[in-house]
Structures are given as structure tokens and as C-alpha cells.
C-alpha positions in Angstrom: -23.8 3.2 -36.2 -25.3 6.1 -38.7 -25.9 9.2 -36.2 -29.0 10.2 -38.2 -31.3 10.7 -35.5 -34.4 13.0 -35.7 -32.7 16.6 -34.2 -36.2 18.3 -34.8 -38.0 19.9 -37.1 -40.7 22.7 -38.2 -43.5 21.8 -40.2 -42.0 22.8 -43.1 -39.0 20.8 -42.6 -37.4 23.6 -41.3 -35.1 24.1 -37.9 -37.2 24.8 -35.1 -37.3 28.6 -34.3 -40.0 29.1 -32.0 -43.8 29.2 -32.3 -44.8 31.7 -35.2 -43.9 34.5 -33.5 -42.1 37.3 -34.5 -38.3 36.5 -34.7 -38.8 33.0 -35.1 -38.2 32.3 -38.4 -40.5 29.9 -38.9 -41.7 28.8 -42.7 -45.2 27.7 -43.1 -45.1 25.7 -46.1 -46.1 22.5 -45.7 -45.2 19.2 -43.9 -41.7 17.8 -42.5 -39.9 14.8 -44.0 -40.7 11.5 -42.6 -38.4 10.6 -39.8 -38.4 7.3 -38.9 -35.9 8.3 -35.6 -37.3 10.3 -33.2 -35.4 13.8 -31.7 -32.3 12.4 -29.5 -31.9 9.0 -30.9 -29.8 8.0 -33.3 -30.1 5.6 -36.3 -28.1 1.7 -36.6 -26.7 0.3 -38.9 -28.6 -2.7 -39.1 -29.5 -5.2 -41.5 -32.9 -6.3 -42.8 -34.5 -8.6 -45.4 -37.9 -7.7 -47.4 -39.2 -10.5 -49.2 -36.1 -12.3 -48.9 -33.8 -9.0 -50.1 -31.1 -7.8 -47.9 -31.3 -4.2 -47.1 -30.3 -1.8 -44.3 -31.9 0.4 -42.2 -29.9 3.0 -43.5 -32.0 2.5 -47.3 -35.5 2.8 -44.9 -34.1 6.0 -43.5 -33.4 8.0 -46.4 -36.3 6.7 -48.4 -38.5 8.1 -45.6 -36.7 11.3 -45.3 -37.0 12.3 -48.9 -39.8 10.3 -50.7 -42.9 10.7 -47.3 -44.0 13.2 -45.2 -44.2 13.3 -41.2 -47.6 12.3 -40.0 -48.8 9.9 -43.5 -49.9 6.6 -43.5 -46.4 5.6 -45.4 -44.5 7.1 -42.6 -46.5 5.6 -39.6 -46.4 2.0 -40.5 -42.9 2.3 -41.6 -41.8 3.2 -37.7 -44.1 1.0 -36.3 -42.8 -2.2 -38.1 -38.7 -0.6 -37.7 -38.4 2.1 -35.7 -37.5 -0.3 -32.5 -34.9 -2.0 -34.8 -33.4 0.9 -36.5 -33.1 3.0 -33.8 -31.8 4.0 -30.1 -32.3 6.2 -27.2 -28.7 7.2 -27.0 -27.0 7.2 -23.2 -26.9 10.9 -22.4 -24.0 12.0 -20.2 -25.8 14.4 -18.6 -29.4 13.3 -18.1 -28.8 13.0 -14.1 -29.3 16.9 -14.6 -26.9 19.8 -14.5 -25.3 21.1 -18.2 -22.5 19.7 -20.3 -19.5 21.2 -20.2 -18.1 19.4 -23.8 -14.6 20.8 -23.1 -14.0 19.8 -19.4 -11.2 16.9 -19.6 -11.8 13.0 -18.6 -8.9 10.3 -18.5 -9.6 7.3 -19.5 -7.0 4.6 -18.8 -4.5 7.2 -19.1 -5.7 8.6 -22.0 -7.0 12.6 -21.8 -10.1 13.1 -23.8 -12.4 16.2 -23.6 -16.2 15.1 -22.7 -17.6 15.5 -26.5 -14.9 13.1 -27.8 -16.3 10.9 -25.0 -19.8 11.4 -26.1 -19.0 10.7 -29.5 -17.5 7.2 -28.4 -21.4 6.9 -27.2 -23.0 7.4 -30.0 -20.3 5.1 -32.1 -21.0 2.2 -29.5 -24.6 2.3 -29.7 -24.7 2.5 -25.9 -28.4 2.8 -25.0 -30.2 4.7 -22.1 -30.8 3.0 -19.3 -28.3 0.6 -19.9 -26.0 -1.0 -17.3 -23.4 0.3 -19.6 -24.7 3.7 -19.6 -24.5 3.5 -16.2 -21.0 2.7 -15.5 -20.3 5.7 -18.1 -22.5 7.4 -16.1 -21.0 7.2 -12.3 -17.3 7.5 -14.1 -17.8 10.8 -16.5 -21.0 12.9 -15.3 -19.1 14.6 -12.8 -16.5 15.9 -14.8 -18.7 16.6 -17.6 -21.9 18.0 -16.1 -21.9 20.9 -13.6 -24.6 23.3 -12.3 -23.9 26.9 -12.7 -23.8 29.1 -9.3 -25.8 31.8 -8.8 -23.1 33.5 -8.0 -19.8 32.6 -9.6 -16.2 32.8 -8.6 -14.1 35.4 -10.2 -10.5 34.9 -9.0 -9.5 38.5 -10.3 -12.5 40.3 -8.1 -10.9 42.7 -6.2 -13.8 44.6 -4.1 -16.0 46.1 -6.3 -13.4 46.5 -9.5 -12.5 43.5 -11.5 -9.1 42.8 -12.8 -8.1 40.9 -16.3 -7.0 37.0 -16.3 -4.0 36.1 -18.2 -5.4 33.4 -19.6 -2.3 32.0 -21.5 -0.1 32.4 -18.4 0.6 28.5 -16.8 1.1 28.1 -13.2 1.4 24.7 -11.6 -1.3 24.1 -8.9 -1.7 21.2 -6.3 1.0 19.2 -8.7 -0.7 20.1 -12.2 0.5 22.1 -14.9 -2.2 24.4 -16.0 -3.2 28.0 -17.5 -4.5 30.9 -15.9 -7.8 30.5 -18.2 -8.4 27.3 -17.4 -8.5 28.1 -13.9 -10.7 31.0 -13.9 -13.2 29.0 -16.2 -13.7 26.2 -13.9 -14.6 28.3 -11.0 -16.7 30.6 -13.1 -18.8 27.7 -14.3 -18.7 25.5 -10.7 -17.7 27.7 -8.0 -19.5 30.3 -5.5 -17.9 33.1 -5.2 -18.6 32.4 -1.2 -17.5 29.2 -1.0 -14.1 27.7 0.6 -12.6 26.4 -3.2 -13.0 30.4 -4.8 -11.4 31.9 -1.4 -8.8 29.7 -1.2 -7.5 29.6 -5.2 -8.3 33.2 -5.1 -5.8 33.9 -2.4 -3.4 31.3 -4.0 -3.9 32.7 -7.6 -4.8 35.4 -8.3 -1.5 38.0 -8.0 -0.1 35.3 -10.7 -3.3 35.2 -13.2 -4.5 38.5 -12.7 -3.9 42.1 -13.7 -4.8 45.7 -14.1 -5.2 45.9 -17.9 -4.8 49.2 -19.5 -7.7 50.8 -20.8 -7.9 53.3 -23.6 -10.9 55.3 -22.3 -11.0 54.6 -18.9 -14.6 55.9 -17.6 -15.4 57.2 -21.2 -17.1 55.5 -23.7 -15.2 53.7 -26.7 -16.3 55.1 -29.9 -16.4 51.7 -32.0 -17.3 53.1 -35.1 -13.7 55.4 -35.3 -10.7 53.7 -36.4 -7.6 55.8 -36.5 -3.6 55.5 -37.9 -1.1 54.0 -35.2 2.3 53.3 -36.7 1.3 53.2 -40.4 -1.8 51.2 -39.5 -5.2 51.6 -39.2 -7.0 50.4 -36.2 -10.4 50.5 -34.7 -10.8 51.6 -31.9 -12.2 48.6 -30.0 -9.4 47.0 -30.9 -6.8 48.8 -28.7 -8.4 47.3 -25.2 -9.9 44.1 -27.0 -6.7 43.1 -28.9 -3.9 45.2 -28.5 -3.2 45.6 -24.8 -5.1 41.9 -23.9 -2.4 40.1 -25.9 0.3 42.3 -24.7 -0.4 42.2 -20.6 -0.4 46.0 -20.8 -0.8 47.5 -17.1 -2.9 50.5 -16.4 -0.5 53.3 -15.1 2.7 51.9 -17.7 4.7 54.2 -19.4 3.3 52.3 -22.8 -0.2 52.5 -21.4 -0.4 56.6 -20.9 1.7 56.8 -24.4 -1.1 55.3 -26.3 -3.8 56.9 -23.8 -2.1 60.4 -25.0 -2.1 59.8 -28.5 -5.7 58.0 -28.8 -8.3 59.1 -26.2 -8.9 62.5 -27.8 -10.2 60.4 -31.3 -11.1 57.1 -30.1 -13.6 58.5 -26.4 -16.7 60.3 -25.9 -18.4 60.9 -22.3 -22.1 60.3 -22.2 -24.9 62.2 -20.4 -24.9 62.7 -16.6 -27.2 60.0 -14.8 -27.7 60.9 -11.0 -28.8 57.3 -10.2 -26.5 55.9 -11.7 -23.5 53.8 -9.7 -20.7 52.0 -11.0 -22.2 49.7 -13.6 -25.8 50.0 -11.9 -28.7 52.3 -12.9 -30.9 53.0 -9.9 -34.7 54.2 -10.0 -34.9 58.3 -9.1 -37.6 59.5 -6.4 -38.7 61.9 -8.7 -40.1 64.4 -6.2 -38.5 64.1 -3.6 -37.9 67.6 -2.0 -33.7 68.5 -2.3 -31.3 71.1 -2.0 -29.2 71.4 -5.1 -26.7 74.9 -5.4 -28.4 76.8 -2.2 -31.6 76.3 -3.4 -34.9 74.2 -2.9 -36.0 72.1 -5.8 -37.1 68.2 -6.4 -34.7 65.3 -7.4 -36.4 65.0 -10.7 -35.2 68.3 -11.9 -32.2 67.7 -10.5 -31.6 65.1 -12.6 -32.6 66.8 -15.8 -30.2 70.2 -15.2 -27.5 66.9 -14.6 -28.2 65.6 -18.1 -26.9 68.5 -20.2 -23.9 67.9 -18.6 -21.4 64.9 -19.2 -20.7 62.3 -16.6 -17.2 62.9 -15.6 -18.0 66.4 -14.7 -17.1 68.2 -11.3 -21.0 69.0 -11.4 -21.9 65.7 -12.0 -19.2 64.0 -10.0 -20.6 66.2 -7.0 -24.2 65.7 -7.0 -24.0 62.0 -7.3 -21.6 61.9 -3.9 -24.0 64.6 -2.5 -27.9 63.8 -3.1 -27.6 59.9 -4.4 -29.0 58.9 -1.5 -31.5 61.5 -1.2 -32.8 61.0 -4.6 -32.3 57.5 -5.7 -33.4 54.1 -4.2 -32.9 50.3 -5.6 -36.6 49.3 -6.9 -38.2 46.2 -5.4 -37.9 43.3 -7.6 -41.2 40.8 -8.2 -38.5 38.2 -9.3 -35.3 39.1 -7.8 -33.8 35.2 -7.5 -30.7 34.7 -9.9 -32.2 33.8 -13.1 -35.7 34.3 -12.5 -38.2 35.5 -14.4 -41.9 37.0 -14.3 -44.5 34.4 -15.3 -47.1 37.3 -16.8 -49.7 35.2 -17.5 -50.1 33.6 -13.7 -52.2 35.1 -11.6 -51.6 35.3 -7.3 -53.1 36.4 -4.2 -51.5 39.7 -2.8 -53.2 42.2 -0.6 -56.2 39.9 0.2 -56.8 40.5 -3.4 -56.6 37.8 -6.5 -54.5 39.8 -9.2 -52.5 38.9 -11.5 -48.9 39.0 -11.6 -48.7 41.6 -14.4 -50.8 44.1 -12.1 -48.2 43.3 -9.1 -45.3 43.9 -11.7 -46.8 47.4 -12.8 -48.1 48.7 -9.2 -44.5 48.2 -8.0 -43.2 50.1 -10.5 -45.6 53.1 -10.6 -45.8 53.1 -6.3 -41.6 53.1 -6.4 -41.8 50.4 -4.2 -37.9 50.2 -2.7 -36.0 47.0 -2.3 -35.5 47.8 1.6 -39.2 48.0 2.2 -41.8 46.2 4.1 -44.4 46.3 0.6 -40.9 44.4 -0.9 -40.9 41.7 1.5 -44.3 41.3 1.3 -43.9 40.9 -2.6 -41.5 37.9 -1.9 -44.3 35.7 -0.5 -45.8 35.2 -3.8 -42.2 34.5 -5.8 -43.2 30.8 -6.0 -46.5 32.2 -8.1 -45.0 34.8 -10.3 -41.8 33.6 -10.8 -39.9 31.2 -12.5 -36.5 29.7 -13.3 -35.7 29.7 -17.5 -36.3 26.1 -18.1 -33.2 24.0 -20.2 -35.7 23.0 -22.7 -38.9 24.9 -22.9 -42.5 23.6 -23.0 -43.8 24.5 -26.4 -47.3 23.7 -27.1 -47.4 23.3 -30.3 -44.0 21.1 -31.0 -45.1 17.7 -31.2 -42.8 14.8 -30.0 -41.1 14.5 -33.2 -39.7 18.3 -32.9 -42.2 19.1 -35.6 -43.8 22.9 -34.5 -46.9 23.9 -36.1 -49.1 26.9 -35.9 -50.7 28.6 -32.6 -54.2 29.5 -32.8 -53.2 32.0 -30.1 -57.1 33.7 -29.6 -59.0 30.7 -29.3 -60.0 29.9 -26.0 -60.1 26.6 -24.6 -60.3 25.2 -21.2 -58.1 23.0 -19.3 -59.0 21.9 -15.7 -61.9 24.1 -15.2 -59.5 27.0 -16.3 -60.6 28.6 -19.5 -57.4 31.1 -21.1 -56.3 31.5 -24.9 -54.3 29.2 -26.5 -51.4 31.9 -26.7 -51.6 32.5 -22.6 -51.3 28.6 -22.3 -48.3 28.9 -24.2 -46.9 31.6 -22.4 -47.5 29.4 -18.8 -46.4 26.0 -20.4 -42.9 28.3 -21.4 -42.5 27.9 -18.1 -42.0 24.1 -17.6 -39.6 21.5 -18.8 -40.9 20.1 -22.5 -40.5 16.6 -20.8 -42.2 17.6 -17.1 -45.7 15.9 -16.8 -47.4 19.5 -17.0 -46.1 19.9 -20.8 -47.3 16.0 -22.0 -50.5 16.5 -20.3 -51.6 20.1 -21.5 -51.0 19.0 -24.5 -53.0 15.6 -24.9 -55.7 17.9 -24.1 -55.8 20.9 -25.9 -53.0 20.3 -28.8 -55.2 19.8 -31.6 -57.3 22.9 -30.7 -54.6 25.3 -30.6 -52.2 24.0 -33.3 -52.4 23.6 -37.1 -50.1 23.4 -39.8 -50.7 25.6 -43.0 -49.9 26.7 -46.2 -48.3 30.5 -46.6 -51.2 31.9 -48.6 -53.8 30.6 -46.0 -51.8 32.3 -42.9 -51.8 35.1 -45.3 -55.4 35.0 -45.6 -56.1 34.6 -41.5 -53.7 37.1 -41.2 -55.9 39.7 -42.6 -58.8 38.9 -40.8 -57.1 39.0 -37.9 -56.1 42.9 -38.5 -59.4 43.9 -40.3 -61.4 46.2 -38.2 -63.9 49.3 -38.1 -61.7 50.9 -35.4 -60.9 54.3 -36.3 -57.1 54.8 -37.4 -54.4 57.0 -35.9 -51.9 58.5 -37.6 -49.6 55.3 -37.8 -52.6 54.2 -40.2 -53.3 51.4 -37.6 -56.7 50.8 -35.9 -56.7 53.0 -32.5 -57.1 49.5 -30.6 -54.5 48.0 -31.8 -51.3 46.9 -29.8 -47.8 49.1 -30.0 -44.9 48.3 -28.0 -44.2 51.9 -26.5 -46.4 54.3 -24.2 -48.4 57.7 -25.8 -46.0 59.9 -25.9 -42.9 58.2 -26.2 -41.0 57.0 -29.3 -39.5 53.2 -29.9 -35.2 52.8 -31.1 -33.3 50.2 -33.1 -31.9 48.2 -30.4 -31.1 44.7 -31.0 -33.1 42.0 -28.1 -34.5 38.9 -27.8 -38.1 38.2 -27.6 -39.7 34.8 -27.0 -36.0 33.3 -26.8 -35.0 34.6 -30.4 -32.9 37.4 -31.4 -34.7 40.5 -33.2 -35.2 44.1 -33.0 -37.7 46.4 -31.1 -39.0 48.1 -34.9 -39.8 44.2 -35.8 -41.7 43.8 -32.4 -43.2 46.7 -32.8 -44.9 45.6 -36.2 -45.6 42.2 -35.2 -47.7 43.4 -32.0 -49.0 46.2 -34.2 -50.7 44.4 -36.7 -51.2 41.2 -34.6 -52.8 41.8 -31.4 -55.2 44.1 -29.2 -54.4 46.9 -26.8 -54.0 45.2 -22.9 -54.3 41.7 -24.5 -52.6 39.2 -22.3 -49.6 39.0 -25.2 -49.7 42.7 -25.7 -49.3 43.8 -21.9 -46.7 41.2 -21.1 -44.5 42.3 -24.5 -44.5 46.1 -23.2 -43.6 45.1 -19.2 -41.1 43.0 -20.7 -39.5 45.0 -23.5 -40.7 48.8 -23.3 -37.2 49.8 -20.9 -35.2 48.5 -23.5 -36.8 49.6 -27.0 -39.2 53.2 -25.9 -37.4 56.3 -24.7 -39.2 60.0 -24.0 -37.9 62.0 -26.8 -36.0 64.5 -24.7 -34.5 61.7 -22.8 -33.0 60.1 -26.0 -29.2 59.7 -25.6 -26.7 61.1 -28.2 -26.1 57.7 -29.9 -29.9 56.7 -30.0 -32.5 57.5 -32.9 -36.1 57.5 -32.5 -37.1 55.3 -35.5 -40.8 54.5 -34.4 -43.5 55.5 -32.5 -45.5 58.9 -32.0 -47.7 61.0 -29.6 -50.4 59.5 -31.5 -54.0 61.0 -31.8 -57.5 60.4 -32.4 -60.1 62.3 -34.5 -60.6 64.5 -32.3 -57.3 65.5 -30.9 -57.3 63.4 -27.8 -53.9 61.2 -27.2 -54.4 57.4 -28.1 -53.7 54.8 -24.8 -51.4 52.7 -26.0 -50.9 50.3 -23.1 -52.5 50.4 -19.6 -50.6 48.5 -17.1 -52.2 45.8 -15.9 -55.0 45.5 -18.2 -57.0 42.3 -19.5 -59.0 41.8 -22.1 -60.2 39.5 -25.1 -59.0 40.0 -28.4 -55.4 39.6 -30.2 -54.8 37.3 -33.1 -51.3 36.5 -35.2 -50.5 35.5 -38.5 -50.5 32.0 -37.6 -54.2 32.4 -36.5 -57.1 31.1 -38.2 -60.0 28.4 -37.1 -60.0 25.0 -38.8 -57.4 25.8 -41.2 -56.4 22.5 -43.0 -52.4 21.0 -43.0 -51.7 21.4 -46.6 -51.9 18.2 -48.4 -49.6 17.3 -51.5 -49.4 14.2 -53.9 -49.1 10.6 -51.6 -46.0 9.1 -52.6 -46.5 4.9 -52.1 -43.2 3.3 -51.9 -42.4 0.3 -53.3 -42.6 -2.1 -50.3 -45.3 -3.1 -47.6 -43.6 -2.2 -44.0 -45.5 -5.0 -42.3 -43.4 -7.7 -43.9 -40.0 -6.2 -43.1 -38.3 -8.8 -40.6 -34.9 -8.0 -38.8 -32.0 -10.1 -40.6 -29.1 -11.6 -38.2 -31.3 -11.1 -35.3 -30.8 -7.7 -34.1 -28.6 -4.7 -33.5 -25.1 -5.3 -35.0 -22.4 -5.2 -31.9 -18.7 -4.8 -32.1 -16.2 -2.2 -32.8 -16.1 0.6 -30.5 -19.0 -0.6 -28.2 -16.7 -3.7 -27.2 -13.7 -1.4 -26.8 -15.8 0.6 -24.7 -16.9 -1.9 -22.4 -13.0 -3.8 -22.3 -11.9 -0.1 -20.6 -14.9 0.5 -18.7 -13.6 -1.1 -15.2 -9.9 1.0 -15.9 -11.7 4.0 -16.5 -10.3 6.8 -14.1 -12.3 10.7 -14.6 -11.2 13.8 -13.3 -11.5 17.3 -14.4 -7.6 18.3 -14.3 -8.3 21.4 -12.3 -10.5 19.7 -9.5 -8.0 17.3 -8.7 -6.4 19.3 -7.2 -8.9 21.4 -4.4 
């Protein structure tokens, strides 16, 4: 078989990267090559005749790909006369749910293979879904190749609240298999509880062979990355003592070696950071900021506490002191909306709570600015209305503008349309469809009914074009240059860092979010609001609270005309507006010269009467009934 199958595409013929947003990397320039497979199939190698001429799927294939567009007359009749011949729904190993794990080991007949070498066997014997040979590959591999992940997962080297380093070359032989270490404590990362029976036992069995105390450079100071410094004629970063140097070696915290190179490196190679009050181990708690204390014999409020604390460092007697002392005086663990492993806040849902319809970004904010605590009444309240505010990350993400193809076009994202009765934007649509599986009901019928109002594909100098319409207004400016109403990531009065995150599922910076929702959207827009709850503790500091390796790069106590500070964001606010560069009503697909190929589709007939069989797919099948799976490492629990 040829394994050309559709993997999905933008409109431009791109790699998907999300839906025009910022980060995504999406190009607008025109339409995607014809495919005549569909996303997760893959292409045959079968023959055909055209007006008595032997040819090959193959030939259709790549003259569709580079000589016709997705969507043109060319490219529709040429998949519906060959699309069923030319190409197949390939058996997925996992499509009974749970995730692949490619490197987990199956034996087949005696033979050790890892998962993906299986799956590749697959694809070469053309072994369709649904099959009954899918099947049989089905009941004998998914369990060793697909897992769900715990919420919790095992860590043989846990050791209360410290965690000890695997040594994941060392082999140990367990329930009459030879293993590693590392493949051990992978498995029961990826599969186990850390509750259950199979992580108590291995961990008892274990983990004085696989685990140990590594030695670390710094101990509870901070690794200075950016120093390298000379160790026996060599230079060496600093990272690279506790990454590199002491992991390969087993060194032991407490070793002779260990304090030698603690002696000779911590003075260049560790800094100590600001004192934090409410902060616990790994954990950063929220502060009751004025709450009444008693801090050195006199009265005074945890919140200035915590500010005398800062000038000092963390390892400080002072420091040291007040946090055993007034922690629990001061700081308290803040109730959660969505506090389920993996969960997230749905912004754009709305809920009941207090006898009151709200929506879930209000419930978000008034938790937050009301200090609600974890251990309270208020909290448990909150966790009625999970199942509205909250959801699980999906695998593969609803997006409403990717078609079935994989091609994405361009959101419309301030248009409003209706759906149900409900009327919303197209973008806050898109945010609730992010929620869902792309192949759930929900997704398919949201959009048969409002894709071709909210998506278009266009040409760069026409998204250009909406673009500035979108961010023309008579708004007076502040001193950023920007109209007063127009979105900005951090609050009045604080100031926005380089910090490196992901928004919308793609990687980017807070400065780049920053100018996307600044010169794209509205002040307490739906998009706006739900960007700052999301991203605003990660990317906006106070400017005295900035720490030493932090630079303000953005943002400003910004002003109006007349003195008064801007409102940058109110939490919990709604309102109309907003608009993006991918914005712009009735914008046309770009069209380009139509490129007539040199046959007629509807004549094509399918030569030797079908699929071509053989090779793999019948060595396949001969081993099927032998076929014995087992993830080494499970065998034996």
C-alpha cells in the first residue's frame, strides 16, 4: 500500500496550527491541494484503467495533490468516482479509547515488537476498520498498546513528600523477567495509581534497588543556568552538573564526591530567591492579606508581613521562622472552580449558583477576589456546578472551522449567530465546541449549522484589510497609542513579562498575546475576559513584586486625557464587540486559474476488480491465531 493518506491541512496547504489565533501559525493564502484521501486513511496501491489505459491510483493521487485545489469541481468528481477504490479507513489500535503507548512491547509468535512496528504492519496489510481482522488485532494488542493515564500516577521512588531519582539503566529481574529500572517506573507512571495494590507492592519490592538520593548542586537554591564555570580543564554549565554529571554517575547526596563538588561550585553556579510566606515545598498558597498577626512583638497584618519577608532571601533564619510560625495564620489553599485532575474552566458556559444564572467566568473571579478557601462551605458549594464549568482537555479538539478534510479556514469570531435558540459569537462557539471531541455529535452538528457563517478562507491582503476595520475606532487613545477600549492582557497598574506559555493549545509568549488581544478585541469581550483569567498569573506582575530574574517588557499604569487610570479588564464582564484579523463579513475564498486535467473521472473503472491483497496482509492473518501480547513488565503483577 502507499501510506499517503490526508494527515490534514490548513487552507493554505499548510499544517494545521489552530484557528487564526495568535500563536497559530496559520497562512492565509489560498486553498489546499486536492486530496483525494481523507485525514486517517491511507492510499492503495490499486490499479485502474481510463479508456482502456492502465493506471494506478497512485498517478490519481499525485495529479490531484499538485495540479487541483480542495473543494473544485476537478477534485470532487475525482473522489467521488475513486476515493472508495483508492482508499481505506485504516484499523486503529487504539480506537476502543485510551492513548497509544508506540513503545510498550507485544510478542507476536515469539517475536518482540514495539506497538508502532505493529501498527506499521497495519497500514502495510491494508487491514481496514471494522474489519474482523481488525478485530482480532484488536482483542490481541490494545491492551498492551493503549492505556489510560491515572490521575494520580505511581512513583516507585516517592518517599513521603520528597522524591528520590530512578536509575533507569540499572536491570533487576522481576516476577521471572529481566528488565531496567526505567522501564519499571515508566509503566507504572503511565498505568498505575499511586493508591492502588500494583504501585504498593513494586514499590515495596523495588524501589531500595531503582531508587536513590541524587546529589544536588544547589540543594534549596536556585541553579543559575546561564553560568558555566571550569571543572578539570573544562567548561561546564551549570545545569549540567545535576542533569548530566551526577545522573550518569549515581552520585548520592551526602558522598564525599557530592560535598567536593558542592564546595567548589555552589558559590558560582546558586542564587537564593525572594522570601515567599505562602509558600510550601513546591506549592504557592494564597495570603489572607489582612488578616490581623503578631510578627517581632508587634501587631501588624499578614500582608505586610509578607512584604518585610521579600527583601529577604528564602533560606533565611527570618524567613525560615515566619513560615513555621504564622503560615497558618496567614495563608490558606484557594478554592478551586475546577479542581478534578486535568480539568479545566469552560469560560464561555454559563451556570446557576446562588439562585442566580451567572456565568462561569463571574464564579471564577468572585472566588478569587472573596478568597474563598478550599476547606470552606462556599467551596463545596462551588463543586455542585463542576459538571457546568468544567471540563476534561479533549484528545482531539472540536474546532469549528476545520472541515472534515483537516482543512481550517478563517473565524469570523464577532458575528453572532444562533444555534438552538441560543444566540453567542462565532468565537464563544468556538471556545464551547473546544470543549468536545471533533468526532462527538455536538462538534458535526454545530457545525452543519453555523459553519458557513463563521468560517471563510481568504487571501492575506483581504485579512489585512478586515484587520484594520476591525481596530479602527474614535476611542480616545492611551499612552500605549491604543484606543482606551481596547483589550490588554494585564490589570491598570501592573506591567506584563516575557514568559514563554501556551494559549489556545500553541506555544507563544505573553508580549505576543498581549498584541494580538490589543489590537484584536474589546475590553470584557467574552475572548478578552477569558485570555486575562486564564493567562494574567502567569504573564502580569505589580512592579514592586517583580522578581530579580523577571523584566517588565509591557504594560503601564495607563491614563486617560484627563489623568484618570484606564480599566483594563473587569472581572466578569460581558459585552459585544472584539474582532481578529481573520474577521471580515462575506469575504470571498481566493480563486486562482482552474486547472482541467486530462481525463473525465466518471469513466475511470477499477481494473482486476478491486483492492490488491497479498504480502504482508496474508502474513498477518497466517499469525493472527499464534499471536500472544503482553507488555513485558505486566506479566509479571
Amino acid at each position: 500500500s502507499v501510506n499517503n493518506g490526508s494527515g490534514g491541512t490548513n487552507a493554505d496547504g499548510s499544517s494545521p496550527g489552530g484557528s487564526g489565533e495568535a500563536g497559530s501559525g496559520t497562512n492565509l493564502l489560498g486553498a489546499a491541494p486536492c486530496s483525494l484521501c481523507d485525514s486517517g486513511e491511507i492510499g492503495l496501491d490499486t490499479d485502474i484503467l481510463f479508456n482502456g489505459v492502465q493506471t494506478s491510483c497512485m498517478e490519481v493521487y499525485n495529479f490531484l495533490a499538485t495540479q487541483t485545489q480542495a473543494g473544485s469541481d476537478t477534485c470532487k468528481s475525482g473522489k467521488d468516482a475513486l476515493h472508495d477504490a483508492c482508499c481505506l479507513k485504516k484499523c486503529d489500535l487504539c480506537s476502543g479509547g485510551g492513548i497509544p503507548d508506540w513503545y510498550a512491547q507485544v510478542n507476536v509468535n515469539g517475536n518482540s515488537m514495539t506497538c508502532l512496528e505493529l501498527d506499521g504492519i497495519i497500514a502495510d496489510s491494508q487491514i481496514e476498520k471494522g474489519s474482523s481482522q481488525c478485530n482480532e488485532v484488536l482483542d490481541v494488542a490494545a491492551p498492551a498498546c493503549c492505556y489510560e493515564p491515572p490521575e494520580t500516577p505511581c512513583n516507585i521512588c516517592q518517599k513521603g513528600n520528597d522524591y528520590n531519582d530512578v536509575m533507569t539503566d540499572v536491570k533487576v529481574d522481576y516476577g521471572g523477567t529481566s528488565t531496567t529500572c526505567g522501564q519499571i517506573f515508566n509503566v507504572l507512571f503511565t498505568r498505575e495509581e499511586s493508591d492502588g495494590e500494583t504501585c504498593s507492592l513494586i514499590t515495596k519490592d523495588l524501589a531500595d534497588q531503582c531508587c536513590y538520593d541524587k546529589c544536588s548542586l544547589c540543594g534549596e537554591l536556585t541553579v543559575n543556568a546561564a553560568i558555566t564555570v571550569d571543572h578539570d580543564g573544562t567548561k561546564i554549565g551549570c545545569s549540567e552538573f545535576d542533569s548530566y554529571i551526577f545522573a550518569s554517575s549515581l552520585l548520592t547526596e551526602g558522598t564525599n564526591e557530592c560535598t567536593a563538588f558542592q564546595s567548589e561550585h555552589r558559590d558560582a553556579c546558586c542564587y537564593d530567591t525572594p522570601c515567599s510566606l505562602c509558600s510550601k515545598g513546591d506549592k504557592i498558597y494564597s495570603i489572607k492579606e489582612d488578616a490581623s498577626v503578631t510578627y517581632g512583638g508587634t501587631p501588624t497584618t499578614c500582608s505586610e508581613v509578607a512584604d518585610f519577608l521579600y527583601q529577604d532571601l528564602s533560606q533565611s533564619n527570618n524567613c525560615l521562622a515566619a513560615q513555621e510560625n504564622i503560615f497558618n495564620s496567614c495563608c490558606f489553599q484557594q478554592c478551586e472552580l475546577c479542581s478534578g485532575a486535568g480539568d479545566s474552566v469552560n469560560w464561555a458556559a454559563n451556570t446557576n449558583f446562588n439562585g442566580m444564572s451567572q456565568s462561569c467566568t463571574d464564579v471564577y473571579w468572585m472566588l478569587i477576589s472573596e478568597s474563598v478557601e478550599a476547606t470552606s462551605s462556599m467551596c463545596s458549594a462551588v463543586s455542585q456546578i463542576q459538571n457546568d464549568c468544567c471540563y476534561k482537555m479533549p484528545s482531539n479538539q472540536c474546532n469549528l472551522c476545520r472541515d472534515d478534510n483537516g482543512v481550517t479556514y478563517n473565524t469570523r469570531w464577532i458575528k453572532e449567530v444562533t444555534v438552538n435558540g441560543i444566540t453567542k459569537t462565532c468565537g464563544d462557539f468556538n471556545t464551547l465546541l473546544s470543549t468536545q471531541e471533533s468526532d462527538s455529535s455536538t462538534c458535526s452538528l454545530a457545525k452543519d449549522e453555523i459553519f458557513n457563517d463563521c468560517c471563510f478562507s481568504g487571501s492575506e491582503e483581504l485579512v489585512a484589510a478586515s484587520k484594520l476595520e476591525a481596530v479602527e475606532t474614535d476611542a480616545p487613545a492611551t499612552s500605549d497609542g491604543k484606543p482606551v477600549n481596547a483589550c490588554r492582557l494585564c490589570p491598570s497598574g501592573e506591567v506584563g513579562i516575557q514568559a514563554n506559555i501556551d494559549f489556545n493549545g500553541n506555544p507563544t509568549t505573553c508580549v505576543e498575546v498581549n498584541s494580538f488581544l490589543r489590537d484584536e478585541f474589546k475590553v470584557n469581550t467574552s475572548s478578552c475576559t477569558s485570555a486575562q483569567a486564564s493567562l494574567a498569573d502567569k504573564c502580569c506582575r505589580v512592579p514592586s513584586e517583580l522578581k530579580p530574574t523577571e523584566t517588565a517588557v509591557f504594560g503601564s499604569v495607563d491614563t486617560n486625557t484627563d489623568g484618570t487610570p484606564v480599566e483594563t479588564y473587569t472581572a466578569g464582564a460581558t459585552g459585544e464587540g472584539g474582532g481578529s484579523a481573520a474577521t471580515g463579513e462575506g469575504l470571498p475564498r481566493p480563486s486562482g486559474d482552474a486547472i482541467t486535467p486530462p481525463m473525465d473521472f466518471e469513466t475511470w473503472t477499477i481494473f482486476s476488480g478491486g483492492r490488491v491483497n497479498g504480502g504482508p496482509s496474508s502474513l498477518l492473518i497466517g499469525f493472527l491465531g499464534a499471536v500472544s501480547t503482553g507488555l513485558y513488565l505486566m506479566s509479571c503483577l
